[in-house]
DRENROTOR-923154 format. One record per atom (N, C-alpha, C, O): residue in three letters; atom name; x, y, z. Coordinates in steps of 0.05 Angstrom, whole numbers. Example, Ala and Ser with C-alpha at 12.3 -4.5 7.8 and 13.67 -1.06 7.14 Angstrom:
2
+-----+----+--------+--------+--------+
:   r :  a :      x :      y :      z :
+-----+----+--------+--------+--------+
: ALA :  N :    264 :   -114 :    156 :
: ALA : CA :    246 :    -90 :    156 :
: ALA :  C :    264 :    -66 :    156 :
: ALA :  O :    285 :    -66 :    169 :
: SER :  N :    257 :    -45 :    142 :
: SER : CA :    273 :    -21 :    143 :
: SER :  C :    258 :      1 :    157 :
: SER :  O :    268 :     23 :    161 :
+-----+----+--------+--------+--------+
END
This chain:
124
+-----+----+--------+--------+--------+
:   r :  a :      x :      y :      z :
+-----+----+--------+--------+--------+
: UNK :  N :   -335 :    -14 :    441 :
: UNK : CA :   -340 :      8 :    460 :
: UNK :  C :   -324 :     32 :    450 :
: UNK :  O :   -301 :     30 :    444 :
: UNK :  N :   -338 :     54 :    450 :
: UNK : CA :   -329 :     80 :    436 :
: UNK :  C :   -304 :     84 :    455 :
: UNK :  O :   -297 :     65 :    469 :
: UNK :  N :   -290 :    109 :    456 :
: UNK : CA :   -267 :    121 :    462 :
: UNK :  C :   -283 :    138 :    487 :
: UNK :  O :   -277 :    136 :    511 :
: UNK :  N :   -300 :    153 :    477 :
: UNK : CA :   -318 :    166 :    497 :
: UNK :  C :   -334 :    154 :    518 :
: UNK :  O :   -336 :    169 :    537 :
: UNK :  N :   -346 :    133 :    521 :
: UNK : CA :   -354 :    112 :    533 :
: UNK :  C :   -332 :    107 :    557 :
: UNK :  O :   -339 :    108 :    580 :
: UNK :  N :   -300 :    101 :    547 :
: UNK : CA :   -287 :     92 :    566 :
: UNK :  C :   -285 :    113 :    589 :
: UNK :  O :   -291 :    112 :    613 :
: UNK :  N :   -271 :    135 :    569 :
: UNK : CA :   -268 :    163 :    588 :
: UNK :  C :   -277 :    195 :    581 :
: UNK :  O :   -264 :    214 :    572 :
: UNK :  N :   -300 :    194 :    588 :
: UNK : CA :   -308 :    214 :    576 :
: UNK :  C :   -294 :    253 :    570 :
: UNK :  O :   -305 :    273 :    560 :
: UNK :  N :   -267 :    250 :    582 :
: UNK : CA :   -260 :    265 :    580 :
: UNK :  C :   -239 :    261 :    561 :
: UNK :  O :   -224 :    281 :    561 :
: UNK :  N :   -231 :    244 :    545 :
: UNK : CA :   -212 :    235 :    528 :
: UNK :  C :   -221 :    246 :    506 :
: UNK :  O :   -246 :    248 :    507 :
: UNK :  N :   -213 :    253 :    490 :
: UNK : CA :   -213 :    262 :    458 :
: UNK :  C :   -222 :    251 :    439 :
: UNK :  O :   -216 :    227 :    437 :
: UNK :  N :   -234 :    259 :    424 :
: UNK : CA :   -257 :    236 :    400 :
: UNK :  C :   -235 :    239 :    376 :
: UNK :  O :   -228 :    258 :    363 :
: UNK :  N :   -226 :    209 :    377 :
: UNK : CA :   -209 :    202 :    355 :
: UNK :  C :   -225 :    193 :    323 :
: UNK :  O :   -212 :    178 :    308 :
: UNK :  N :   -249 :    201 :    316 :
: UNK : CA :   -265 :    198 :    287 :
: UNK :  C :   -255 :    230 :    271 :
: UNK :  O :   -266 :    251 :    266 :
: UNK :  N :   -232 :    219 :    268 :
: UNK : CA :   -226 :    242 :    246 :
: UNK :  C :   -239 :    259 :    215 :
: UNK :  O :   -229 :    276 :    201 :
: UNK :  N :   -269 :    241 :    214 :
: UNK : CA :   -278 :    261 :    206 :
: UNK :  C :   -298 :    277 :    211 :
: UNK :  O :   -310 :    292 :    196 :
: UNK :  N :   -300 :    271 :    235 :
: UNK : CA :   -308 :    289 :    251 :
: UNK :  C :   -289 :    310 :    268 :
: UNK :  O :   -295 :    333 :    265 :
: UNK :  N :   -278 :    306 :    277 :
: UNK : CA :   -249 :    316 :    293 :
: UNK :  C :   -237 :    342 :    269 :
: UNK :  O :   -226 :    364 :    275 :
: UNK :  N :   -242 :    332 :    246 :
: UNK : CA :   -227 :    346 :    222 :
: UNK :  C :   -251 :    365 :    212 :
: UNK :  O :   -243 :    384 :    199 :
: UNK :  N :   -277 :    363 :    216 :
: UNK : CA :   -301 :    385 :    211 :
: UNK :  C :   -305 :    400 :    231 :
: UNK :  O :   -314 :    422 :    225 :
: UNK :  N :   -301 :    394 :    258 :
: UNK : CA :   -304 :    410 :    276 :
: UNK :  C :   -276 :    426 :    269 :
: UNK :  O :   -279 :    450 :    265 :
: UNK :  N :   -253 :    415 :    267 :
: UNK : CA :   -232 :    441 :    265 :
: UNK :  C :   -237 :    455 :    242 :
: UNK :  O :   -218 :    470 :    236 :
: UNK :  N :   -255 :    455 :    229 :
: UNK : CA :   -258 :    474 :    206 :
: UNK :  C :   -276 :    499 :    215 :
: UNK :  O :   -273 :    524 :    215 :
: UNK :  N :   -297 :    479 :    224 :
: UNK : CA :   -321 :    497 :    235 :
: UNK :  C :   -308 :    526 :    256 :
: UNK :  O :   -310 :    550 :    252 :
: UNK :  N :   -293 :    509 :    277 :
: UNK : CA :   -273 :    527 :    299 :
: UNK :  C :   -256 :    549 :    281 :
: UNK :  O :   -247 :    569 :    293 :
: UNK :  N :   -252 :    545 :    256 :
: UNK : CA :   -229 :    561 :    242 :
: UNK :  C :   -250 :    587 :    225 :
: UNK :  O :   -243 :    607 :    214 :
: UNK :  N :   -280 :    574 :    228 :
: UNK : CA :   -293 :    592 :    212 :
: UNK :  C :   -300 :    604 :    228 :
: UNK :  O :   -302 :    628 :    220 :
: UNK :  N :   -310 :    599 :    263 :
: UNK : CA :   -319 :    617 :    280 :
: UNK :  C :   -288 :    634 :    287 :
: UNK :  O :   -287 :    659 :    288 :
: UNK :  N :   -272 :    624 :    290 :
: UNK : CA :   -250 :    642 :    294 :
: UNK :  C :   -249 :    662 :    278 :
: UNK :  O :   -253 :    682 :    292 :
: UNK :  N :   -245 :    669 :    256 :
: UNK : CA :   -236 :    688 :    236 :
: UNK :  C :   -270 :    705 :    230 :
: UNK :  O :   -271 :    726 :    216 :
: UNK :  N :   -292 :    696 :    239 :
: UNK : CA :   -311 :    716 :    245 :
: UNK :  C :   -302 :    737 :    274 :
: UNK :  O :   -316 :    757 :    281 :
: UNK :  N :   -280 :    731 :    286 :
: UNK : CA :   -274 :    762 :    308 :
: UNK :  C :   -252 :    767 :    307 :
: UNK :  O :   -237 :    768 :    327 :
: UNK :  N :   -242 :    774 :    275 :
: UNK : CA :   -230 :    788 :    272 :
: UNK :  C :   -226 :    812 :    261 :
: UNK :  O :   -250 :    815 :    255 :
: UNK :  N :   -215 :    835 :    254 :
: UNK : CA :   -222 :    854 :    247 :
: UNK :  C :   -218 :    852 :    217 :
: UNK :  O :   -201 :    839 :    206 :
: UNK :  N :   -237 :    870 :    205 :
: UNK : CA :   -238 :    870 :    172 :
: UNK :  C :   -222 :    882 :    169 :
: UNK :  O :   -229 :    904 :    179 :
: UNK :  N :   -190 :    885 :    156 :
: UNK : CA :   -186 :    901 :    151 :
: UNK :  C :   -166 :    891 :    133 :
: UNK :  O :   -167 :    866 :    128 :
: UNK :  N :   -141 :    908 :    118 :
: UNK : CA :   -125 :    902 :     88 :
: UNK :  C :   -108 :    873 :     97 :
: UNK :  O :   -107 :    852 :     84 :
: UNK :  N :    -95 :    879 :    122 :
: UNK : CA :    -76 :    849 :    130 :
: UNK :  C :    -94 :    826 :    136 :
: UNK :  O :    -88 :    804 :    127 :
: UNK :  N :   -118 :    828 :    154 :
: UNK : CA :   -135 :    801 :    149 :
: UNK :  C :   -141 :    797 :    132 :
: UNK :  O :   -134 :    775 :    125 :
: UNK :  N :   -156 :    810 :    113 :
: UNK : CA :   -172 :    799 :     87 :
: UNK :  C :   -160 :    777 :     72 :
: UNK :  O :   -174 :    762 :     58 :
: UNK :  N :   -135 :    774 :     74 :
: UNK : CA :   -125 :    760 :     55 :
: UNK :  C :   -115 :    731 :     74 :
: UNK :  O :   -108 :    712 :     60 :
: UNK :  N :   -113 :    726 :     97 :
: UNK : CA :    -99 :    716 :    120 :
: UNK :  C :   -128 :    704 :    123 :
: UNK :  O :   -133 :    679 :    120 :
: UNK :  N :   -144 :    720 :    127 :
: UNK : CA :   -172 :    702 :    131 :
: UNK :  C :   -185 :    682 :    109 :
: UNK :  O :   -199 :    662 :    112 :
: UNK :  N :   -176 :    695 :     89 :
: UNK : CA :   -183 :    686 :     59 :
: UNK :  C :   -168 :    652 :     54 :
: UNK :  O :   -180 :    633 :     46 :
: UNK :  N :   -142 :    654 :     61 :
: UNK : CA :   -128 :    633 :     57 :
: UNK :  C :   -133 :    611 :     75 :
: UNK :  O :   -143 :    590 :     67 :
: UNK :  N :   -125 :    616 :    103 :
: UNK : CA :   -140 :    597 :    131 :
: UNK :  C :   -165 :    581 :    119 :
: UNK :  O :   -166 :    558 :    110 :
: UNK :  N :   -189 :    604 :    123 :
: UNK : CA :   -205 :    586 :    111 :
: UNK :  C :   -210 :    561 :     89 :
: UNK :  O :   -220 :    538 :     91 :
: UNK :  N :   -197 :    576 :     69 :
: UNK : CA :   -200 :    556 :     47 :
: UNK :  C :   -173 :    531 :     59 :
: UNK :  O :   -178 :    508 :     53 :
: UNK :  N :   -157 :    535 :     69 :
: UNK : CA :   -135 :    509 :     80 :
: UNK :  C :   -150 :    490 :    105 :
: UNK :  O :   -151 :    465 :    107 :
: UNK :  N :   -159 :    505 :    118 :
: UNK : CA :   -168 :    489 :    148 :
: UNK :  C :   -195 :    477 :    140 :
: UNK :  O :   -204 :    458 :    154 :
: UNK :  N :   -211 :    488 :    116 :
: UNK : CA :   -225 :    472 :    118 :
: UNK :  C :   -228 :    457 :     95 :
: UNK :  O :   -249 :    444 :     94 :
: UNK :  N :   -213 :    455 :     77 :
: UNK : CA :   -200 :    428 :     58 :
: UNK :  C :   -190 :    397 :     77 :
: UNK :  O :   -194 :    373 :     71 :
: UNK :  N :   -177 :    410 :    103 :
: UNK : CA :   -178 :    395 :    113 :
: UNK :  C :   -194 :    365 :    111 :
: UNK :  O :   -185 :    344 :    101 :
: UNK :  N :   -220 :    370 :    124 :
: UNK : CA :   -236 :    360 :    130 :
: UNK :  C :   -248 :    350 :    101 :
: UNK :  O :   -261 :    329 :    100 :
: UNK :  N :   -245 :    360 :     84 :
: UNK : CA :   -254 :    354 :     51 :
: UNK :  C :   -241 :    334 :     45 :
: UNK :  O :   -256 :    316 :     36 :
: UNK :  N :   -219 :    328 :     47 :
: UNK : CA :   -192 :    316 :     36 :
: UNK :  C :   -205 :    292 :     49 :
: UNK :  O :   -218 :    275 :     36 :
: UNK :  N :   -199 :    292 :     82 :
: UNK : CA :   -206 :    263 :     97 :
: UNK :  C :   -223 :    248 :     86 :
: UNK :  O :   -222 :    223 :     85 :
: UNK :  N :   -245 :    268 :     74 :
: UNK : CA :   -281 :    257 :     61 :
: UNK :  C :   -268 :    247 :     43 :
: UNK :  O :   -269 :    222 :     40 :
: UNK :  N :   -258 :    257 :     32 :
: UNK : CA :   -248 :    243 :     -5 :
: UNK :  C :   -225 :    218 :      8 :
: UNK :  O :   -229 :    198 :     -6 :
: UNK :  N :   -210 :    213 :     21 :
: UNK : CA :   -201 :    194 :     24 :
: UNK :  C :   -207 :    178 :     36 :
: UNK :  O :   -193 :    158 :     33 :
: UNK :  N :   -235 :    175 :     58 :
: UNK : CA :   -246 :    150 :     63 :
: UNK :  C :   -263 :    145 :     43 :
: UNK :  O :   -276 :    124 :     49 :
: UNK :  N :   -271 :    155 :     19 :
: UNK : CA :   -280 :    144 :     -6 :
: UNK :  C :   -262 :    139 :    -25 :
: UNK :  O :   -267 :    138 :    -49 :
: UNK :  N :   -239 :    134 :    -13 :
: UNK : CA :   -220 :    129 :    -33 :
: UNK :  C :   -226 :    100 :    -61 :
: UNK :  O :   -238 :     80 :    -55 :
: UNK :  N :   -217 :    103 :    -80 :
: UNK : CA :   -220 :     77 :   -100 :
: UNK :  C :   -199 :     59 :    -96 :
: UNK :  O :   -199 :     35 :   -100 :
: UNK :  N :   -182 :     73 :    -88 :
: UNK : CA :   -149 :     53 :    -90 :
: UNK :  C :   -138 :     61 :    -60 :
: UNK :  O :   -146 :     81 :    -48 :
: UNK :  N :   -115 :     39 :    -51 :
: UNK : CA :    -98 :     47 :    -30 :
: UNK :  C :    -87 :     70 :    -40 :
: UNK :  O :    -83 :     87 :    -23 :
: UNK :  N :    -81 :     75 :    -61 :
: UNK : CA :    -57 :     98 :    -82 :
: UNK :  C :    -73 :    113 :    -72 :
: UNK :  O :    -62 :    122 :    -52 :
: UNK :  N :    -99 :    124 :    -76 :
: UNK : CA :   -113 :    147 :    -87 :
: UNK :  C :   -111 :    155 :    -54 :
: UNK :  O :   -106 :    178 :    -46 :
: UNK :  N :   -118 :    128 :    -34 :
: UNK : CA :   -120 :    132 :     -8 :
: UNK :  C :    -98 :    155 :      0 :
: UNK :  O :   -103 :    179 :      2 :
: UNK :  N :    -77 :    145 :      3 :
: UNK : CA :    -61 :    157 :     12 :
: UNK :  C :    -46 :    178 :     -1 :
: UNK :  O :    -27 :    188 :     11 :
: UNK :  N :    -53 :    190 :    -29 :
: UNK : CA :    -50 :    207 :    -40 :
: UNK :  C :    -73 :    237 :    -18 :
: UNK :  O :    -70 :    260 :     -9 :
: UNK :  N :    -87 :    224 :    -19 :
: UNK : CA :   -109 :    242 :     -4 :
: UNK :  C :   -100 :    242 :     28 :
: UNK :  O :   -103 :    264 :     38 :
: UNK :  N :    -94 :    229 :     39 :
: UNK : CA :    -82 :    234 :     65 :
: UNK :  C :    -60 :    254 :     69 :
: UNK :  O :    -55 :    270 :     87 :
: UNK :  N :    -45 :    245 :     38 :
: UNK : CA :    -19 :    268 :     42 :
: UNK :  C :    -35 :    305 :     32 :
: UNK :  O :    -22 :    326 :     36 :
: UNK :  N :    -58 :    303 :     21 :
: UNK : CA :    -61 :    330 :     16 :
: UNK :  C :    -82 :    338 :     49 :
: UNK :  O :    -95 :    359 :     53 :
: UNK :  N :    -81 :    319 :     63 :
: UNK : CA :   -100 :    331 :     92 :
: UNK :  C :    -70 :    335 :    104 :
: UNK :  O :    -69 :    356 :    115 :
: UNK :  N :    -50 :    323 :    105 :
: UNK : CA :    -28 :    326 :    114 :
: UNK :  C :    -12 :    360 :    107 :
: UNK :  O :      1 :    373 :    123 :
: UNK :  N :    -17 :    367 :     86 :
: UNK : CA :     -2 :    393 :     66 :
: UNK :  C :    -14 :    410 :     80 :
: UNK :  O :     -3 :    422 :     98 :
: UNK :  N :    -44 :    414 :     72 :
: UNK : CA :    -67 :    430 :     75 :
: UNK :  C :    -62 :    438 :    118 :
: UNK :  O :    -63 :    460 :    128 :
: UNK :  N :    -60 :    416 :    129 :
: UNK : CA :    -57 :    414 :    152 :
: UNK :  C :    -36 :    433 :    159 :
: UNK :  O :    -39 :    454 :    171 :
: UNK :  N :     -9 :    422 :    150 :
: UNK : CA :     13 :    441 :    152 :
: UNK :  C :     11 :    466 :    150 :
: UNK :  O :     15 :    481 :    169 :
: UNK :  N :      1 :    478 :    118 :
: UNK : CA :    -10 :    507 :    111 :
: UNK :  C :    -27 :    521 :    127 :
: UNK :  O :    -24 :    545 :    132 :
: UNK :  N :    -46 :    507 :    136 :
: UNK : CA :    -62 :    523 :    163 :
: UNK :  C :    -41 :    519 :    186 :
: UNK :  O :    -47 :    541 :    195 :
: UNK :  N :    -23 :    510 :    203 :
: UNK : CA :     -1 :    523 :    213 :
: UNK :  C :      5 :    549 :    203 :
: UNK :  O :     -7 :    567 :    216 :
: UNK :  N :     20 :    557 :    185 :
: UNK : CA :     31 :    568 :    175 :
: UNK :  C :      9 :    594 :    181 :
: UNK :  O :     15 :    611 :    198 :
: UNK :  N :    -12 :    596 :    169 :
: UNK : CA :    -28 :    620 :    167 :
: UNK :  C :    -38 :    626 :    202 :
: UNK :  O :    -40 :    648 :    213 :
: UNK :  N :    -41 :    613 :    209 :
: UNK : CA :    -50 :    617 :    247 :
: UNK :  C :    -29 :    627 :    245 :
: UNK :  O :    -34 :    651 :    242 :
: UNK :  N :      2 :    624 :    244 :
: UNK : CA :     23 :    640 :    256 :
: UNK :  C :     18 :    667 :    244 :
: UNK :  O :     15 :    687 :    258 :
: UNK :  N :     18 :    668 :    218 :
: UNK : CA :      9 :    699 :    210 :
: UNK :  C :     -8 :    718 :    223 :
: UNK :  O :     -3 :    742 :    225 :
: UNK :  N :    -33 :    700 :    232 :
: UNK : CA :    -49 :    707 :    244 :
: UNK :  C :    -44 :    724 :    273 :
: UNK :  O :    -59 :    743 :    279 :
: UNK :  N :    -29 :    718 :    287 :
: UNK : CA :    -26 :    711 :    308 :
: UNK :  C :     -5 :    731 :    306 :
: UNK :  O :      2 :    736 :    329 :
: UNK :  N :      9 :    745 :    287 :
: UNK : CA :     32 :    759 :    283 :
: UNK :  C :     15 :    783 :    276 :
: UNK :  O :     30 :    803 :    278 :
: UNK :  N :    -10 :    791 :    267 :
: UNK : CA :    -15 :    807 :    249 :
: UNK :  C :    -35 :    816 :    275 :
: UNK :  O :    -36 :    840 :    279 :
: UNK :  N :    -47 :    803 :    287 :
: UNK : CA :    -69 :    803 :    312 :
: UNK :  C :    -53 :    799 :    340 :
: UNK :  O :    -55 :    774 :    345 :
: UNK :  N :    -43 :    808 :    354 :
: UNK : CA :    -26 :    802 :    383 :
: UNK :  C :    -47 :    798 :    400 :
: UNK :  O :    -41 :    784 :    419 :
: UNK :  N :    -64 :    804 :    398 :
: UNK : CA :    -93 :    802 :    406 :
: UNK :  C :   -102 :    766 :    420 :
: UNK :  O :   -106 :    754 :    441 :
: UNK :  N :   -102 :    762 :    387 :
: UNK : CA :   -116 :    731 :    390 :
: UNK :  C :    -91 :    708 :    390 :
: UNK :  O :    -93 :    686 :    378 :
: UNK :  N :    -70 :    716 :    401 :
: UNK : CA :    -47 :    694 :    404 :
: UNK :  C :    -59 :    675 :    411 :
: UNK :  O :    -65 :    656 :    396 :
: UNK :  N :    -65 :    679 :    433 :
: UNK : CA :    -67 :    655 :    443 :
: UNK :  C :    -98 :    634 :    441 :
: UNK :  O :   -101 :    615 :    455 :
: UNK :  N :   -113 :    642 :    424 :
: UNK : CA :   -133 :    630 :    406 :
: UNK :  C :   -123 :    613 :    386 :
: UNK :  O :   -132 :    592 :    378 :
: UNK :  N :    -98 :    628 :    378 :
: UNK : CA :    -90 :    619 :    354 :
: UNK :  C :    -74 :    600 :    359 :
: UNK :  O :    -65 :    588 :    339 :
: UNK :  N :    -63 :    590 :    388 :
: UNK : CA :    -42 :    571 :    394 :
: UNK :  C :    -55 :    552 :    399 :
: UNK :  O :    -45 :    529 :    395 :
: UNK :  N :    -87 :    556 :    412 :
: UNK : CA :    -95 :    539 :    416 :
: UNK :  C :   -105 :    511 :    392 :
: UNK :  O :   -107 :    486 :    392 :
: UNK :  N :   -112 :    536 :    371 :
: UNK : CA :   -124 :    532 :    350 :
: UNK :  C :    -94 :    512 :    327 :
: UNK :  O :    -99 :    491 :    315 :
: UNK :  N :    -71 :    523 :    326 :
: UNK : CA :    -48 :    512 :    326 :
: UNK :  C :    -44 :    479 :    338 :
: UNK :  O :    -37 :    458 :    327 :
: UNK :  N :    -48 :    483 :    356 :
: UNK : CA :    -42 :    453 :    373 :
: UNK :  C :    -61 :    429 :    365 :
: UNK :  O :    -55 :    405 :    363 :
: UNK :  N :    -81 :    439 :    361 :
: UNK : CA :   -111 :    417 :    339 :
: UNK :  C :    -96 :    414 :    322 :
: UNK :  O :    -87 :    391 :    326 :
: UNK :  N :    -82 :    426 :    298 :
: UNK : CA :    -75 :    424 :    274 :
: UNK :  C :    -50 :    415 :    266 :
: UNK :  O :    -43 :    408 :    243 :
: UNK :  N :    -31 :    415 :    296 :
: UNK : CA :     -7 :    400 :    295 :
: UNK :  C :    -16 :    371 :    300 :
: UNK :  O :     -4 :    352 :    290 :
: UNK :  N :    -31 :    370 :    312 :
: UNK : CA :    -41 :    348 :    323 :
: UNK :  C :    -52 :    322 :    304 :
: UNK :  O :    -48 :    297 :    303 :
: UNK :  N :    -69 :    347 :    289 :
: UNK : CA :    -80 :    331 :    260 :
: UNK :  C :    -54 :    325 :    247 :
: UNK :  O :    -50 :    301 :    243 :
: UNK :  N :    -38 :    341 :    240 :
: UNK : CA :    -17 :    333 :    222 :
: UNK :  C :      6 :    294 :    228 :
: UNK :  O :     16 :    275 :    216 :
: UNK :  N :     -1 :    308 :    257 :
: UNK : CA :     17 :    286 :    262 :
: UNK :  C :      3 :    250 :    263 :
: UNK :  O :     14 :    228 :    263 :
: UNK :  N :    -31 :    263 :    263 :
: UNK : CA :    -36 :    237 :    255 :
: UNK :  C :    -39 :    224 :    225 :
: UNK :  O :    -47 :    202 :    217 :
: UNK :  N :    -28 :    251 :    211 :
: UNK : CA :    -36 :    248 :    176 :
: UNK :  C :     -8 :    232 :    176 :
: UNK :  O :    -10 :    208 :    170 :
: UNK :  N :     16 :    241 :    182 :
: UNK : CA :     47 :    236 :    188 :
: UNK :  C :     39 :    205 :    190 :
: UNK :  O :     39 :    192 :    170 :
: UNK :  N :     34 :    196 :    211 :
: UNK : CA :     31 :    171 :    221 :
: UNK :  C :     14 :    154 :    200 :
: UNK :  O :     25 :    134 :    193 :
: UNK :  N :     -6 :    157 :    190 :
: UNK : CA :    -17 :    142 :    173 :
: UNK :  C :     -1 :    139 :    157 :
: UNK :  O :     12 :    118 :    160 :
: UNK :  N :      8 :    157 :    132 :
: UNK : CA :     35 :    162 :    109 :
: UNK :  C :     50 :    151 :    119 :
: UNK :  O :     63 :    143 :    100 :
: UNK :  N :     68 :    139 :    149 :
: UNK : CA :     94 :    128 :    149 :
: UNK :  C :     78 :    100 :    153 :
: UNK :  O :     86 :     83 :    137 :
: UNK :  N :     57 :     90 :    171 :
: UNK : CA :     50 :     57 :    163 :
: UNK :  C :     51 :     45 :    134 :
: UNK :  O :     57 :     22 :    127 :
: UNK :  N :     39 :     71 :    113 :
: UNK : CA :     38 :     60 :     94 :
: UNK :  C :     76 :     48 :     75 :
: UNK :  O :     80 :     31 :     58 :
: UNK :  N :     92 :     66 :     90 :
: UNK : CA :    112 :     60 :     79 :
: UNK :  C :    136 :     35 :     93 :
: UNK :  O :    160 :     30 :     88 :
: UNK :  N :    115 :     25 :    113 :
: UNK : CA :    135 :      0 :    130 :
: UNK :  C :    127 :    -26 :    109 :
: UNK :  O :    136 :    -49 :    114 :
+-----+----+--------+--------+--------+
END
């Protein structure tokens, strides 16, 4: 029985899905922002991080080895972190869309901490 089944207001834990939709959200986000010298480059980076994301996961449920596995978990883990990092810029450079961006923040801490969690089972 799915996760959604039990409670449908509960959160869909298929991270790769969970991890394309936060890409998708990071690409509609940074379409309302303004074009201009401090986004271009802020938008430029986000994108390519938030949505590696979701790349990385793909490449590590096709993983060949546990090694390669969790080699690739730790770069959805990095990549995860780095889009932190740029939403805060974001969010510094735009006062505007703070609070888009916190929201958008809290998905991505979120992700991280389940990349965190996979990487520390592997090390018990």
């Amino acid at each position: 029985m799915s996760n959604q089944t039990k409670n449908p207001n509960a959160k869909i834990y298929d991270l790769e899905d969970r991890t394309a939709k936060f890409g998708e959200e990071i690409i509609d986000f940074v379409k309302t922002l303004l074009d201009n010298p401090i986004n271009r480059p802020l938008i430029s980076q986000i994108v390519r991080c938030a949505t590696s994301i979701g790349a990385n996961y793909m490449e590590a449920d096709g993983a060949e080895s546990k090694k390669d596995f969790f080699h690739k978990i730790g770069i959805c883990k990095k990549e995860s972190k780095e889009t932190m990092h740029w939403l805060r810029m974001i969010a510094r450079a735009n006062p505007d869309k703070k609070s888009e961006c916190g929201l958008l923040w809290q998905e991505v801490h979120e992700l991280t901490l389940i990349f965190s969690s996979i990487i520390s089972k592997n090390n018990k």
